[in-house]
C-alpha positions in Angstrom: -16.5 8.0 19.6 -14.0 4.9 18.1 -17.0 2.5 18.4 -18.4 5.0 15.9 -16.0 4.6 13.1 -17.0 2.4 10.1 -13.6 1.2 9.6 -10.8 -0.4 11.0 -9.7 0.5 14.6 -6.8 -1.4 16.1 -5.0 -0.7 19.2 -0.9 -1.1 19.9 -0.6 -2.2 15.7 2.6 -2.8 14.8 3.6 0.1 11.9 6.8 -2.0 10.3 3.9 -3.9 7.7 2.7 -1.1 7.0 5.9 0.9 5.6 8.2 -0.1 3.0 11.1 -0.1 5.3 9.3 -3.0 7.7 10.6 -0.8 10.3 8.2 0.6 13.3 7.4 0.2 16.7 3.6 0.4 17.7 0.7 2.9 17.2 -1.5 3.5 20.0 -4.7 3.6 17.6 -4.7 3.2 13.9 -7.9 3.5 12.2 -8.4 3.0 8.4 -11.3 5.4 7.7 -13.6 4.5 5.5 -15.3 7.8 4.4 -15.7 11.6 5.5 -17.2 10.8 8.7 -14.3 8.6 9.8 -11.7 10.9 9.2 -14.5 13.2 11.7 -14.5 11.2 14.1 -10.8 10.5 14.3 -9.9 14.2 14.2 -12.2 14.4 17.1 -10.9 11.8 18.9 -7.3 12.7 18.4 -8.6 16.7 20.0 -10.3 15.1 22.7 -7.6 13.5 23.8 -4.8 15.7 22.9 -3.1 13.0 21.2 -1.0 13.7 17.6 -2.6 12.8 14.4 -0.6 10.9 11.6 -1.7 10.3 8.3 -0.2 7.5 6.8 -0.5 6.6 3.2 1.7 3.9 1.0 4.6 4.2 4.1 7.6 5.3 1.3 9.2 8.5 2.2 9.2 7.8 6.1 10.7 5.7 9.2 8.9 5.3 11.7 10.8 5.2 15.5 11.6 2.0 17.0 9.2 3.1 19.7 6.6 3.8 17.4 3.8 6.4 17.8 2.0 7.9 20.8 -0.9 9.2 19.1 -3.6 8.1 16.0 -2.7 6.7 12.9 -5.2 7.5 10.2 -5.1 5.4 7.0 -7.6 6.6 4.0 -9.3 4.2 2.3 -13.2 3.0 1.1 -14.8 6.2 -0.8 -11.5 7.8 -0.2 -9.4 5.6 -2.1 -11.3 6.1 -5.4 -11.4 8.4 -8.1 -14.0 9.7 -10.8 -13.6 11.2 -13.8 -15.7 14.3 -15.8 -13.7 15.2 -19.0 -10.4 16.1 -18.7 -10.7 16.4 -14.6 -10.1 13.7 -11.9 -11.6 14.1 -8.5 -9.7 11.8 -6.6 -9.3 10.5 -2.7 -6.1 11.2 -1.0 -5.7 7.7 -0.1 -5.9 6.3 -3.4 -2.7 4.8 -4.9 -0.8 7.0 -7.7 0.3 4.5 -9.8 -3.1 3.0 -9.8 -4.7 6.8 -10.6 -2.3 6.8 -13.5 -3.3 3.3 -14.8 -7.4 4.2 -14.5 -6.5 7.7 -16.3 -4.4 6.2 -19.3 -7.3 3.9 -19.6 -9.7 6.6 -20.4 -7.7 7.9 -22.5 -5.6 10.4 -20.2 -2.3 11.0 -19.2 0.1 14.2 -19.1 1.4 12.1 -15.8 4.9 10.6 -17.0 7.0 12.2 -14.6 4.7 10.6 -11.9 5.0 7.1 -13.3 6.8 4.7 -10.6 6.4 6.6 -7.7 5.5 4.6 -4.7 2.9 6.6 -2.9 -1.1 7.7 -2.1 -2.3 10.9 -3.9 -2.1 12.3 -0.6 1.1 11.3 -0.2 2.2 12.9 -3.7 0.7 16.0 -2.7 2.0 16.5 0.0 5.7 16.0 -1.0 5.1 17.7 -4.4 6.3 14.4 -6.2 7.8 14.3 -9.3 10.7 15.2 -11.3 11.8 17.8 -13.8 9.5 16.9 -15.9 7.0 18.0 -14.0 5.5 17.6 -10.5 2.3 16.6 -9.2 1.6 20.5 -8.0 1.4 20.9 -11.4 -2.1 19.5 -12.1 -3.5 20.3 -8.7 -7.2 22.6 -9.8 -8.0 22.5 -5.7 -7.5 20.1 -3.1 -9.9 19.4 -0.5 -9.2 19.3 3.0 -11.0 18.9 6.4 -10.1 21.4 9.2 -10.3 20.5 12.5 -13.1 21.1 13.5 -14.1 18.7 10.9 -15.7 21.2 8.2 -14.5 20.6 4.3 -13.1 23.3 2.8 -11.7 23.4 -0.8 -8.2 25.1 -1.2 -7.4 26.2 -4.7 -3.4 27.0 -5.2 -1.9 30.0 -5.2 -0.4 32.1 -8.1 2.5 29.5 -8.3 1.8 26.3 -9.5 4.2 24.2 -7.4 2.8 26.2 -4.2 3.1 23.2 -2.1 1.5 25.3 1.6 -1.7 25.3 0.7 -2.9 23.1 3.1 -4.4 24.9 6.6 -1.9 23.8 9.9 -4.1 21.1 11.8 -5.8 20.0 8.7 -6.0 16.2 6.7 -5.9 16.8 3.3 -8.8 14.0 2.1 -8.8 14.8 -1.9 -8.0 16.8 -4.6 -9.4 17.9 -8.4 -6.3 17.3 -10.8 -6.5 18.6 -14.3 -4.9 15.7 -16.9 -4.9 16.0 -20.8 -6.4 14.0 -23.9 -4.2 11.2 -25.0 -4.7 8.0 -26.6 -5.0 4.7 -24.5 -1.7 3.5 -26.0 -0.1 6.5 -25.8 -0.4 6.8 -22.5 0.5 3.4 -21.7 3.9 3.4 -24.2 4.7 6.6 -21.9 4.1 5.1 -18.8 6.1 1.5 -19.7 8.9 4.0 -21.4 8.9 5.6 -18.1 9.3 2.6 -15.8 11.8 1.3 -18.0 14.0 4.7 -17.7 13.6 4.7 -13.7 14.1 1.2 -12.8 17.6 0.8 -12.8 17.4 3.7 -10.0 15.4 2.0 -7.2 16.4 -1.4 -5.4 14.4 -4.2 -6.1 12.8 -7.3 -4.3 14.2 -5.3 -1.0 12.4 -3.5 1.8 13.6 0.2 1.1 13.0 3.6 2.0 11.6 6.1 -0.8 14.7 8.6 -1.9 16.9 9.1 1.9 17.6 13.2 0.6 16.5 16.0 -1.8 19.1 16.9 -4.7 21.1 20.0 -4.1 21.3 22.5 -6.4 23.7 21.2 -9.8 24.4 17.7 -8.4 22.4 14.6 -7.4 22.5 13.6 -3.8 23.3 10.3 -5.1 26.4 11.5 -7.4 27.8 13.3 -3.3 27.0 10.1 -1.6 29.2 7.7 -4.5 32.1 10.4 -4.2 32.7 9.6 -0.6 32.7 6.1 -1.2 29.3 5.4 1.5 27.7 3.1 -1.2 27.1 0.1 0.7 28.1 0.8 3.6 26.0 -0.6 6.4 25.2 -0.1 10.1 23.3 -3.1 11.8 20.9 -4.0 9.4 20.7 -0.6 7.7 23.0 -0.2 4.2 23.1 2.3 1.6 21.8 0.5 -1.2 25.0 -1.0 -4.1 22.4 0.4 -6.6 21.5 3.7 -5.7 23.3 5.5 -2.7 20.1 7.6 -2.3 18.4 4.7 -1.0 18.9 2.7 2.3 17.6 -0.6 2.6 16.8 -3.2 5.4 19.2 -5.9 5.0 18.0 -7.6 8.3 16.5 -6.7 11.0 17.0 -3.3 10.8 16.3 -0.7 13.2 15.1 2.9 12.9 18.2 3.8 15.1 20.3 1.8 12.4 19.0 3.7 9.7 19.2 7.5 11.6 23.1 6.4 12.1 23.1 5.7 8.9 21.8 8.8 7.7 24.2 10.9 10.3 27.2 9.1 8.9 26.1 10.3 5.8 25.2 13.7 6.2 28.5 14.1 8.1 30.8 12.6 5.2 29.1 14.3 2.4 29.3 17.6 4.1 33.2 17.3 5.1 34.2 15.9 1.7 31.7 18.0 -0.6 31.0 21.0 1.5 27.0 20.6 1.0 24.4 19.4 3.5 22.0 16.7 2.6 18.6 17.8 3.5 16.4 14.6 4.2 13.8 13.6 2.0 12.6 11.2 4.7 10.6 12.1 8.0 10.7 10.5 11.1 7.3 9.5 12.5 7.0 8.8 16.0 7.8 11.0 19.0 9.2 13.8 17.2 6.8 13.7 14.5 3.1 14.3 12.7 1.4 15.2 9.6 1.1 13.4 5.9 3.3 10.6 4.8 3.2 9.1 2.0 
């Protein structure tokens, strides 16, 4: 069934390049499908087998155990890392990049996508974690996304009455695409927005570091940043894990860091904020390996 597959199939690769953190043990397979039929055959190898299925997109929002995964890695790319356009609507591959989306869209004169500029992640990714901010969130443009069950039929699942209804997706199922609805705006428009943007959110990620996507979703009223600087954790560092000097929302890999270093790190946290703040973190991160499967971003 592998010798099947159009694209990439490795065996024991090494997940750390292929995260932002550069921390990972191994995947048994990893496969980077190249179309519908790859994603097929992967899902039916990963039944066969009885082995866990991970989708891995840009590797932003999650750490991968030191162990790494017993199971399939799926990456999405080829005819699902494209995107076309018919008026106003995008039909777009999950694995496609979102910050390369939002540069093909503003240069057909669309956009509406501000509060998505400078997010580090795959369509699918975004999807799956809702990204965005206040100013809207990538739920909001979703017409339908397209999915493959697994038995490896397509099915397209519009949302439901709520816009940011973010369980749409069937349990079991890789979510390979999606239909986004954008709006008419002028080529440089939509790039002054999107450099406006990036200037406005750069001083909140670290740069020229390898760095987790935000570590923990805002509470209510207060930013999980603004906790994390009251209890003086900013830079504070477990092996070669730290809390980043620029934004405490962040952990970075300093050198040689392991996923154990960061998890401590995150414990530490969670523990501090909640004794000195009374509120509990909830992590923004997943951990992929043993205890974990599904869509990352």
């Amino acid at each position: 069934m592998l010798a099947d597959i159009r694209g990439e199939v490795r065996f024991k690769e090494s997940l750390a390049p292929h995260t932002s953190l550069r921390i990972g043990g191994p995947a048994w397979f990893y496969i980077r499908a190249q179309g519908m039929d790859d994603v097929r055959l992967a899902l039916g190898y990963a039944a066969q087998e009885r082995l866990p299925l991970f989708v891995l997109g840009g590797g932003n929002n999650i750490l991968v155990a030191d162990k790494g995964v017993e199971g399939v890695v799926l990456c999405l790319d080829g005819e699902l890392n494209r995107v076309e356009f018919h008026g106003t609507e995008a039909v777009v591959g999950a694995g496609m990049e979102l910050c390369a989306f939002i540069r093909e869209a503003a240069a057909r004169d669309l956009g509406g996508l501000d509060s998505l500029v400078g997010i580090p992640a795959t369509i699918g990714g975004a999807l799956a974690m809702n990204a965005g901010s206040a100013g809207g969130a990538m739920a909001d443009f979703v017409i339908a996304v397209c999915v493959m069950l697994p038995d490896g039929t397509l099915r397209e699942v519009r949302p439901g009455a709520c816009p940011r209804d973010t369980g749409m997706i069937p349990a079991g199922s890789i979510l390979v695409g999606c239909r986004l609805q954008l709006v008419r705006q002028p080529m440089h428009e939509a790039c002054r927005a999107i450099r406006e943007r990036i200037r406005a959110t750069k001083h909140l990620q670290p740069n020229g570091l390898a760095t987790t996507g935000r570590v923990w979703h805002d509470p209510p009223l207060v930013t999980a940043r603004t906790l994390i600087e009251r209890t003086a954790l900013k830079g504070k560092r477990i092996g070669g894990a730290e809390i980043s000097a620029k934004n405490a929302n962040y952990i970075v890999n300093r050198c040689g860091a392991s996923a154990a270093d960061v998890l401590a790190l995150m414990q530490v946290t969670r523990e501090r904020v909640y004794v000195q703040c009374g509120v509990v973190l909830e992590p923004a991160i997943r951990l992929v390996g043993a205890n974990g499967n599904g869509h990352g971003a």
